[in-house]
C-alpha positions as CSV (number, residue, x, y, z in Angstrom):
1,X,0.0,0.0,0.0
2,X,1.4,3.5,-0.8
3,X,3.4,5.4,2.3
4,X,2.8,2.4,4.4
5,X,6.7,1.1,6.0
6,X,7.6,-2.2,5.4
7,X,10.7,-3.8,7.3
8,X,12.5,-5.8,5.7
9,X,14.9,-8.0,7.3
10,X,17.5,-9.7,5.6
11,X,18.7,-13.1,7.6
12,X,21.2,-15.9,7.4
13,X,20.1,-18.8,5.9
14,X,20.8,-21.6,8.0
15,X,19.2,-19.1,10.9
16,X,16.0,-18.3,8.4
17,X,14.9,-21.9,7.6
18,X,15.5,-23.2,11.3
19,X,13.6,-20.4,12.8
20,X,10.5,-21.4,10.7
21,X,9.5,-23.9,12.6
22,X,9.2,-22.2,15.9
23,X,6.6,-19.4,13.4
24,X,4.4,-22.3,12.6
25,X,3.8,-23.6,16.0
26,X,3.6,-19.5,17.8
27,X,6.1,-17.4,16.3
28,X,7.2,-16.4,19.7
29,X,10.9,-17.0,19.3
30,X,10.8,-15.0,15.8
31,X,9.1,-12.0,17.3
32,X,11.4,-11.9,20.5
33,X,14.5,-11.9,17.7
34,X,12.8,-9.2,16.2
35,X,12.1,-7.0,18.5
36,X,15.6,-7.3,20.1
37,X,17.4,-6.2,16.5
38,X,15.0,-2.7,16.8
39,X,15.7,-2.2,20.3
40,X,19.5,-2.6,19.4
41,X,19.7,-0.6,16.3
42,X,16.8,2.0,17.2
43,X,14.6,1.6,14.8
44,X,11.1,3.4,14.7
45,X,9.4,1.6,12.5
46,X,5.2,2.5,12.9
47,X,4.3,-0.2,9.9
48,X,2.0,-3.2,10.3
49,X,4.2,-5.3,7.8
50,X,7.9,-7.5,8.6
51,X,9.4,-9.0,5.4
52,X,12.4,-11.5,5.8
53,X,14.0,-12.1,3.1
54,X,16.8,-14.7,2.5
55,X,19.6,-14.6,-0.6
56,X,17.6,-11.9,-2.0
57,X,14.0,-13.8,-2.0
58,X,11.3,-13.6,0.3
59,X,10.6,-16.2,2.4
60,X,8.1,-14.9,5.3
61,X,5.9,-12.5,6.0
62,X,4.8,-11.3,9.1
63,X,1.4,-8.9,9.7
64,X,2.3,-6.9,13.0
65,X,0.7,-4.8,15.6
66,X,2.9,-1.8,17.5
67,X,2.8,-0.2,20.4
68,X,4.8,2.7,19.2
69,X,4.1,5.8,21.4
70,X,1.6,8.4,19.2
71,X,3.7,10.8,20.3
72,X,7.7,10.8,20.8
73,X,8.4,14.1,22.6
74,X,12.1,15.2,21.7
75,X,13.9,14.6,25.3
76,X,12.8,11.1,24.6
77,X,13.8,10.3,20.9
78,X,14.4,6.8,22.0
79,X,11.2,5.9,22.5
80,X,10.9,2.5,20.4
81,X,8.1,0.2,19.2
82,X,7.7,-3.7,20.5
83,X,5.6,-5.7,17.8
84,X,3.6,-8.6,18.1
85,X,2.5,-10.9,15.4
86,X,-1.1,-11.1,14.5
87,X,-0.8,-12.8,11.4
88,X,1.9,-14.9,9.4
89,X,2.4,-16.0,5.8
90,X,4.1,-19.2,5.2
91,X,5.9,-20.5,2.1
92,X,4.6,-23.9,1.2
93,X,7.8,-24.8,-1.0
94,X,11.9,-23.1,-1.8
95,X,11.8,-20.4,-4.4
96,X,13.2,-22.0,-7.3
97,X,16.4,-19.9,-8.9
98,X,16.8,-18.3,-12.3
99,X,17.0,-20.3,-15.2
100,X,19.8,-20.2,-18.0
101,X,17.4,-17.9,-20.3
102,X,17.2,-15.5,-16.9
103,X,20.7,-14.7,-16.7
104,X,22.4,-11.8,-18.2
105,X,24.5,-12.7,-21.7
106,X,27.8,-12.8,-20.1
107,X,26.4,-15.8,-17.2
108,X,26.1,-12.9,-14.2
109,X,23.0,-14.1,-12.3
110,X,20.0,-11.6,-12.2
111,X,17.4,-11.1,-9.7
112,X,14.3,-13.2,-9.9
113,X,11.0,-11.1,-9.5
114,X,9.1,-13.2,-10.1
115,X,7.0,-12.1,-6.5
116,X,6.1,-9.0,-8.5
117,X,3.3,-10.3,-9.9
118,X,-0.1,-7.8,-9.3
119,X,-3.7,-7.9,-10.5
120,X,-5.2,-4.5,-12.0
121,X,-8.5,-2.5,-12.0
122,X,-10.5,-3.4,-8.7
123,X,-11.1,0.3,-8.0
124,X,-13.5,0.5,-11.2
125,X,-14.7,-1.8,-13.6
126,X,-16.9,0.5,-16.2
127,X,-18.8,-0.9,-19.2
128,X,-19.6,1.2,-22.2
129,X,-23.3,1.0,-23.6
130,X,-22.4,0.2,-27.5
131,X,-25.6,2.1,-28.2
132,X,-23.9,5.2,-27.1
133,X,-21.3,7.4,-26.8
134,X,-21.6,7.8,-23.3
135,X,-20.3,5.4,-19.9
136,X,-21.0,4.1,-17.1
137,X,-18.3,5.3,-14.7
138,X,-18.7,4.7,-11.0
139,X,-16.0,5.3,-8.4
140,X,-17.1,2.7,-6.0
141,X,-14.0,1.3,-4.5
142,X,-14.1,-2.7,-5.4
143,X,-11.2,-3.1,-2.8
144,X,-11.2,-7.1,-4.6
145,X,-7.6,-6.1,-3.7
146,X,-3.9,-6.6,-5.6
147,X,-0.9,-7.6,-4.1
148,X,1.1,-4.2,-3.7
149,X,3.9,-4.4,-6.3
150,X,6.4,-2.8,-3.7
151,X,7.6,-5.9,-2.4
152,X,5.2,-8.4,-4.0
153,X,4.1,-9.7,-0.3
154,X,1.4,-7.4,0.6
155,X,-1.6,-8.8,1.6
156,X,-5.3,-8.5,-0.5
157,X,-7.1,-5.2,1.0
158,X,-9.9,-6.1,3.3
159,X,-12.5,-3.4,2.5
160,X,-16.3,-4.4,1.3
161,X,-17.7,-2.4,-0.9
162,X,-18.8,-3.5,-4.3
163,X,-19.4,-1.1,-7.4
164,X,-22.8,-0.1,-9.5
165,X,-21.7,-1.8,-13.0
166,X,-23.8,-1.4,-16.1
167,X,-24.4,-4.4,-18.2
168,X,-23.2,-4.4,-21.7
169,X,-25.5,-4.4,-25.3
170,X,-24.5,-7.4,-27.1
171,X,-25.4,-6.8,-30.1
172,X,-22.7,-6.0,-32.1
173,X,-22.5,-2.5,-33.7
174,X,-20.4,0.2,-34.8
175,X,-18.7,2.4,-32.2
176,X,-20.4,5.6,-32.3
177,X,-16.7,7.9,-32.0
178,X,-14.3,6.8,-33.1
179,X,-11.8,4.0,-31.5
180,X,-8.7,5.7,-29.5
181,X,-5.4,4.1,-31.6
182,X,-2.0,5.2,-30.7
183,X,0.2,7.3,-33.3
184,X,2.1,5.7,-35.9
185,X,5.9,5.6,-34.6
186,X,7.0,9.6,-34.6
187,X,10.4,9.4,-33.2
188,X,13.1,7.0,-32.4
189,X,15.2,6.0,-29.6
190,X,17.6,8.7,-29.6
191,X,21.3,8.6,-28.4
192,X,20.8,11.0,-25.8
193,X,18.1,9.3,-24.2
194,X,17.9,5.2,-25.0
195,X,14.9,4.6,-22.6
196,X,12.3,6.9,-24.2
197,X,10.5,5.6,-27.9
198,X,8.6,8.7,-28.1
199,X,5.9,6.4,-29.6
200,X,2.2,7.3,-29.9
201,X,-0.3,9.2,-27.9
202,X,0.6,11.3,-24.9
203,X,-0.3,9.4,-21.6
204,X,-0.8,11.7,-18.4
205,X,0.5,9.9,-14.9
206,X,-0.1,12.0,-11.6
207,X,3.0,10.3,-9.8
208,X,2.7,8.9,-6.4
209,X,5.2,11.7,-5.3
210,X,2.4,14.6,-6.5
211,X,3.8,15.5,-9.4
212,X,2.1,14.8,-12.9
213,X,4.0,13.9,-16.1
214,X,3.3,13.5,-19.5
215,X,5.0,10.4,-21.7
216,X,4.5,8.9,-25.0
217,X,2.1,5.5,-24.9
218,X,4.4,3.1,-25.6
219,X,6.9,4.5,-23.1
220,X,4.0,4.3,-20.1
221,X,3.5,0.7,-21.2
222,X,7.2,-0.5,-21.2
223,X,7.1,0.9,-17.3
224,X,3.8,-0.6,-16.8
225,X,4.5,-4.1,-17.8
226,X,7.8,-3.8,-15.9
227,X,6.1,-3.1,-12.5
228,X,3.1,-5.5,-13.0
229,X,4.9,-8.5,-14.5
230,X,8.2,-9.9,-13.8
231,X,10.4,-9.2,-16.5
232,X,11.8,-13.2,-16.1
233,X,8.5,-14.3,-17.5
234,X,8.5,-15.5,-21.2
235,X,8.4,-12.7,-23.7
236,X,4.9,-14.1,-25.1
237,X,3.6,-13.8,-21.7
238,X,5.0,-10.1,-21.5
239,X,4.0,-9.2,-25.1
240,X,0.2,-10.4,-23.8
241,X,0.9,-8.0,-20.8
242,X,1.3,-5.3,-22.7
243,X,-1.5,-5.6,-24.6
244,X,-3.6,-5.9,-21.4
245,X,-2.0,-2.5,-19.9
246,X,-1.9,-0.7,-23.2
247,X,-5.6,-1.5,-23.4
248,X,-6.6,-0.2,-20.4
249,X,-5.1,3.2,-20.2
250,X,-6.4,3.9,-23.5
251,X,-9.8,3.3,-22.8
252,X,-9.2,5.5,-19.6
253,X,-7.6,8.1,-22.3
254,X,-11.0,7.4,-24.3
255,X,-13.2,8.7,-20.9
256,X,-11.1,12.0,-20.8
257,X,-9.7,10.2,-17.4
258,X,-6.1,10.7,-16.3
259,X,-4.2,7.4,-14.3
260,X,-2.5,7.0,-11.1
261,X,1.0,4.9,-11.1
262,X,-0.4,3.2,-8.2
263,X,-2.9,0.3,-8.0
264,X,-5.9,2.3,-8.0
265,X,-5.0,1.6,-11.9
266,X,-2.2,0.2,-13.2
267,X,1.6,0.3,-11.6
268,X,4.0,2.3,-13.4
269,X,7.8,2.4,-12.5
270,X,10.2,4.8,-13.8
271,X,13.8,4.4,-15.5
272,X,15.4,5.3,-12.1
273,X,13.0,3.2,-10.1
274,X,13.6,0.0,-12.5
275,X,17.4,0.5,-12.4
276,X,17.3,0.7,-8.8
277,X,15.3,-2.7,-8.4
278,X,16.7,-4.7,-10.8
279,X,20.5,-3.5,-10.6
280,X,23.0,-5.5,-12.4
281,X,19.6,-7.2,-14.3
282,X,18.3,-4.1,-15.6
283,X,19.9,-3.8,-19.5
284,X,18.9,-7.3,-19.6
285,X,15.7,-7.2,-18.3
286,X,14.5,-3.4,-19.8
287,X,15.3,-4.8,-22.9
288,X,13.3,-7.4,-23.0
289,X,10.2,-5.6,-21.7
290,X,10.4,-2.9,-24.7
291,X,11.0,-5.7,-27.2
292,X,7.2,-7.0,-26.0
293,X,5.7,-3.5,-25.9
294,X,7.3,-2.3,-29.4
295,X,6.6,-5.6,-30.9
296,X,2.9,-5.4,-29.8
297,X,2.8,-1.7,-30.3
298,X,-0.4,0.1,-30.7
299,X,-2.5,-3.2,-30.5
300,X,-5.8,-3.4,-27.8
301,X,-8.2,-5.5,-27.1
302,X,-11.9,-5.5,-28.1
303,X,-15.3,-6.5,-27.4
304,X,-17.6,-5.4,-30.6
305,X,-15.5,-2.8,-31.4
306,X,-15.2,-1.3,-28.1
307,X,-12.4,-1.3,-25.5
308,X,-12.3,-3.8,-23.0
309,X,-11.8,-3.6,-19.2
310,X,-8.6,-5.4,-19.5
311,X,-8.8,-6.9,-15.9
312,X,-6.1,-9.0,-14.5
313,X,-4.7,-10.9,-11.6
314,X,-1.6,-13.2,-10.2
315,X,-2.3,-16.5,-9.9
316,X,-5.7,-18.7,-10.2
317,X,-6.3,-22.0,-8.6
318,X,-6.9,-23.5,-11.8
319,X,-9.7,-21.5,-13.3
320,X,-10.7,-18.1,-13.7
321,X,-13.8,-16.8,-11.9
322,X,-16.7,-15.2,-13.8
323,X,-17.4,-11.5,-13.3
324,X,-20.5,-12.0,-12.1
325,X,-19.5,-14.3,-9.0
326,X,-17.5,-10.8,-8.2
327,X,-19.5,-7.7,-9.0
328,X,-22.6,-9.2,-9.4
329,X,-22.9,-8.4,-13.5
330,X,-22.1,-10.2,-16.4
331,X,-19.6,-9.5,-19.4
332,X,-19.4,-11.9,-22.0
333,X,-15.7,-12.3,-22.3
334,X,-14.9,-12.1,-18.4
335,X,-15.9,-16.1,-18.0
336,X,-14.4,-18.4,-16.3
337,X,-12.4,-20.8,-18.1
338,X,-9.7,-22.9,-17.1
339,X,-6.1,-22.0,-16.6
340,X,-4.2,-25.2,-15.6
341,X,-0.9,-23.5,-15.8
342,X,-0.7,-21.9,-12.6
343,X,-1.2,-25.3,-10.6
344,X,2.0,-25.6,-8.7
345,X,3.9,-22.3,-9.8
346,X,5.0,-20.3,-6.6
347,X,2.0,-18.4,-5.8
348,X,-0.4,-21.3,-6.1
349,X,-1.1,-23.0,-2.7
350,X,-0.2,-20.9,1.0
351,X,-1.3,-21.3,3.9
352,X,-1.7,-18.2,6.1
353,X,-2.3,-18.3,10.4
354,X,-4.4,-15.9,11.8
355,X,-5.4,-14.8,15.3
356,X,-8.7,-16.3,16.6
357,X,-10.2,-13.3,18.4
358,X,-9.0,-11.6,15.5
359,X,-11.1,-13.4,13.0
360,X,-13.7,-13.6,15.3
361,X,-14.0,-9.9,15.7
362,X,-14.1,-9.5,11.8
363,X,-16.4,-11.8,11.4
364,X,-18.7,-10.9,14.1
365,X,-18.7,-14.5,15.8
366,X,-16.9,-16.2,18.6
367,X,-14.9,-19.1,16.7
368,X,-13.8,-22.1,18.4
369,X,-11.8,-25.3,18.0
370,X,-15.5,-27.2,18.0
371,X,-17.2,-24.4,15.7
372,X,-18.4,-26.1,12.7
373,X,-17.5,-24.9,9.1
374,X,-19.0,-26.4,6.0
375,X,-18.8,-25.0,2.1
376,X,-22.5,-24.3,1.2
377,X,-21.9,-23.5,-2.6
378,X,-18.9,-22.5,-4.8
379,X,-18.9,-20.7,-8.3
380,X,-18.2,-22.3,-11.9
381,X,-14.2,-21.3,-11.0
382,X,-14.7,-23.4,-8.0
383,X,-14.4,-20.4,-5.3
384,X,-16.5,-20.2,-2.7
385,X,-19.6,-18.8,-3.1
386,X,-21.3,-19.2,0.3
387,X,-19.9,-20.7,3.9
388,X,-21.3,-21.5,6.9
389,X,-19.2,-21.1,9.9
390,X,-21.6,-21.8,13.2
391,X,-24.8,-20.7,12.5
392,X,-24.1,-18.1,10.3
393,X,-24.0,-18.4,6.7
394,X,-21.0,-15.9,4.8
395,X,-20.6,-14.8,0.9
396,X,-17.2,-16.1,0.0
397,X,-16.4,-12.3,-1.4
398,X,-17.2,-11.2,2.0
399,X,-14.5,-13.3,3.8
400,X,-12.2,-12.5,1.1
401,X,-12.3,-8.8,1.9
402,X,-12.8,-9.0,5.8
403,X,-10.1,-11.3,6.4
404,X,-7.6,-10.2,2.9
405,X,-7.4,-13.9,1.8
406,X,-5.7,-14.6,-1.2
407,X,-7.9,-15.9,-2.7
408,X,-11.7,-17.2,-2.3
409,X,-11.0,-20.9,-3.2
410,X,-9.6,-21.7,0.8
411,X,-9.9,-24.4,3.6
412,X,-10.0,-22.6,6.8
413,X,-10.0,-24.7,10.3
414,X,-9.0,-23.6,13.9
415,X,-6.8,-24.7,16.1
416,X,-6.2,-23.3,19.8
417,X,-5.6,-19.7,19.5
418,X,-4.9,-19.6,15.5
419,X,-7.1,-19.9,12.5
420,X,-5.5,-21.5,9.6
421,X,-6.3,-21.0,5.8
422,X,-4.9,-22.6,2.9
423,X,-5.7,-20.4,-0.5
424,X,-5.2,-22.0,-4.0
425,X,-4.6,-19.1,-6.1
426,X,-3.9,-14.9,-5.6
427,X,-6.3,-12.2,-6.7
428,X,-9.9,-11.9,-7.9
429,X,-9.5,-14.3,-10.7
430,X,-11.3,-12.4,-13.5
431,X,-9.6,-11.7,-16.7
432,X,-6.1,-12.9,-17.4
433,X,-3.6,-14.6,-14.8
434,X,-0.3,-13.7,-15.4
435,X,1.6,-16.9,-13.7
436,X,-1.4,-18.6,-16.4
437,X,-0.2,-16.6,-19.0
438,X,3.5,-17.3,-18.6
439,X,2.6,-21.0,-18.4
440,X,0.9,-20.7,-21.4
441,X,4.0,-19.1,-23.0
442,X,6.4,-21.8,-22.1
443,X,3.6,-24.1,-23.8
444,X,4.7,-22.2,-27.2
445,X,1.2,-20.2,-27.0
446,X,1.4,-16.7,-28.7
447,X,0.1,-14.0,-27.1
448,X,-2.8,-13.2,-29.3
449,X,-3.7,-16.7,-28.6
450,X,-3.0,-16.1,-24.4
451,X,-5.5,-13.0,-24.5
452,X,-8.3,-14.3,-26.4
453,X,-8.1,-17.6,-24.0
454,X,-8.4,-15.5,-20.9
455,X,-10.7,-12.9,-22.9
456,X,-13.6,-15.0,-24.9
457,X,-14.6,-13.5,-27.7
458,X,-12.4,-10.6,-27.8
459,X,-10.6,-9.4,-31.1
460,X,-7.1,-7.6,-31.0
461,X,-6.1,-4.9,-33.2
């Protein structure tokens, strides 16, 4: 989440893995460690978030509550927080290392990013009437939340509210103005400046930092599909990214809307902030990414003639979900269909442990070790449509916001003081999964043949 700390600690191996154990069972010993490294180094840290991270990958994540003083008067700049855990991610399996084909050309090994992986467009899911010039554009905040693409480890937002979405005419006509299409190629790559194309349209980004620029279309994609996909992913995969991202912004450009570079649309990342995350990768990497946005350039997606919400997400359990199991309409090429690919990648199965009384006071019940919980009905993308925990009967969506799962395809039980869920896929599951898509590229699937699997019925041009 933007201007939220995170702290990241960076451990020994051999102490990382052998502490883990001692998290699963209370996390006790972990915390105490913790706690002792601020107190020794001073650190005021006021976040709600503890990364470790081992040899460069993330391993654990730790949810935290602080007692940090509101107020730390200046004859006591010492005053420190002590954390306690109320809630902890586990890894299921070892992050698997950089293949061959994601090392740089001279063998150095680059950094796998793979965790970057984010879904896109909760805040606002607008359909156009084809019958009319005008939209539908609500700001309801879906909050059917993304990972934060900061660290890749954030959990899913927890709020509830669901947005007003028109349904769609589908009969096909002609679009009443005309379609948004970038420029044809105006400019080079010029010597003096190697990371702007100067290709098509100008896009207009109010930064996170307040300040608003202005960059060609092509160059807002390359830094789009760099902060929403990893850049190790398979160039079809990337290329089908692109498509997705340059898709969306122009239909925002369409509405007369400006974008953030946050999540509340799609993540965009800067030269500086690229070269800065990827380090010895980035030539390697940047590369690659333009060669997927230039060799897609100026190609969208759409749904008789008219620009699709191109909506995406991580990692599904093995389907997609239908809109309609979301936000409560139907679109005709948001269905669910089945995405084997992402059974078994990184990001597929976790298990998550979560305070008792905390999920009782979210849920509004008092949860026990003998409190029954049975699966009343699940969607066509096998997530949960209904549970009943006790005597009270929950929407899957609703527990998926309340509690920031994953993912709404879970098995929750309770054991003493903890409440244990294990999600099969990450994010909303509508539209494209990325870790789907990059299994369909190593299948030797293009990526016109990617988006109109995750996008039924669509046409790209």
């Amino acid at each position: 989440m933007d201007g939220e700390e995170v702290l990241y600690l960076y451990v020994n191996h051999d102490y990382e893995f052998g502490i883990l154990d001692s998290v699963r069972e209370t996390g006790k010993n972990l915390i105490g460690e913790i706690n002792q490294y601020i107190q020794d180094r001073k650190i005021r840290f006021r976040g709600k978030k503890v990364a470790l991270v081992v040899n460069g990958i993330l391993v654990t994540s730790l949810l935290v509550a602080s007692n940090y003083p509101d107020f730390v008067f200046p004859e006591k700049p010492n005053g420190l927080p002590t954390l306690s855990i109320t809630e902890v991610l586990l890894p299921d399996k070892k992050e698997e290392l950089p293949s061959k084909e994601e090392q740089g050309s001279d063998g150095e090994e680059i950094v796998d990013v793979e965790d970057e992986v984010t879904e896109n467009v909760e805040n606002e899911l607008v359909m156009e009437d084809t019958n009319s010039s005008t939209t539908s554009n609500p700001s309801a905040n879906l909050n059917m939340s993304k990972p934060s693409t900061d660290t890749g480890t954030s959990k899913p937002s927890t709020g509830t509210s669901s947005p007003s979405i028109s349904t769609p005419n589908e009969t096909p006509v002609e679009e009443s103005t005309p379609v948004v299409k970038p420029e044809a190629p105006s400019t080079p790559t010029s010597p003096e400046d190697p990371y702007t194309t100067g290709i098509g349209i100008p896009v207009t980004v109010i930064r996170s930092n307040g300040t608003i620029i202005q960059l060609a279309l092509e160059d807002y994609v390359i830094g789009v599909v760099a902060a929403e996909m990893p850049a190790s992913f398979s160039i079809e995969a990337l290329k089908a990214q692109a498509v997705a991202a340059r898709t969306y912004v122009l239909k925002k450009i369409k509405q007369n809307q400006t974008v953030t570079d946050t999540i509340q649309d799609q993540v965009y990342k800067d030269v500086d902030q690229l070269k800065k995350e990827w380090g010895n990768g980035f030539t390697t990497y940047y590369n690659k990414v333009k060669q997927a946005v230039l060799d897609t350039q100026g190609k969208a997606i759409y749904y008789h003639n008219q620009l699709i919400d191109a909506v995406y997400f991580s990692t599904s359990n093995g389907r997609t979900e239908d809109a309609k199991e979301v936000w409560g309409n139907a679109f005709s090429y948001l269905v669910s269909v089945d995405s084997p690919w992402d059974v078994g990648t990184r990001e597929y199965l976790k298990t998550v442990v979560k305070s008792r009384q905390d999920v009782s006071n979210r849920l509004g019940i008092e949860l026990s070790e003998d409190t029954p919980i049975e699966v009343l009905e699940r969607s066509s993308g096998n997530r949960i449509v209904t549970i009943k925990i006790g005597t009270q009967i929950f929407r899957g969506v609703d527990l998926y916001n309340k509690l920031g799962l994953r993912s709404r395809d879970f098995d929750m039980w309770v054991e003493g003081d903890s409440v244990y869920f294990t999600t099969r896929g990450w994010g909303h599951g509508v539209g494209m999964s990325q870790y789907g898509a990059n299994g369909m590229a190593k299948a030797g699937y293009r990526y016109d043949q990617i988006l109109t699997h995750y996008y039924q019925g669509v046409t790209i041009k």
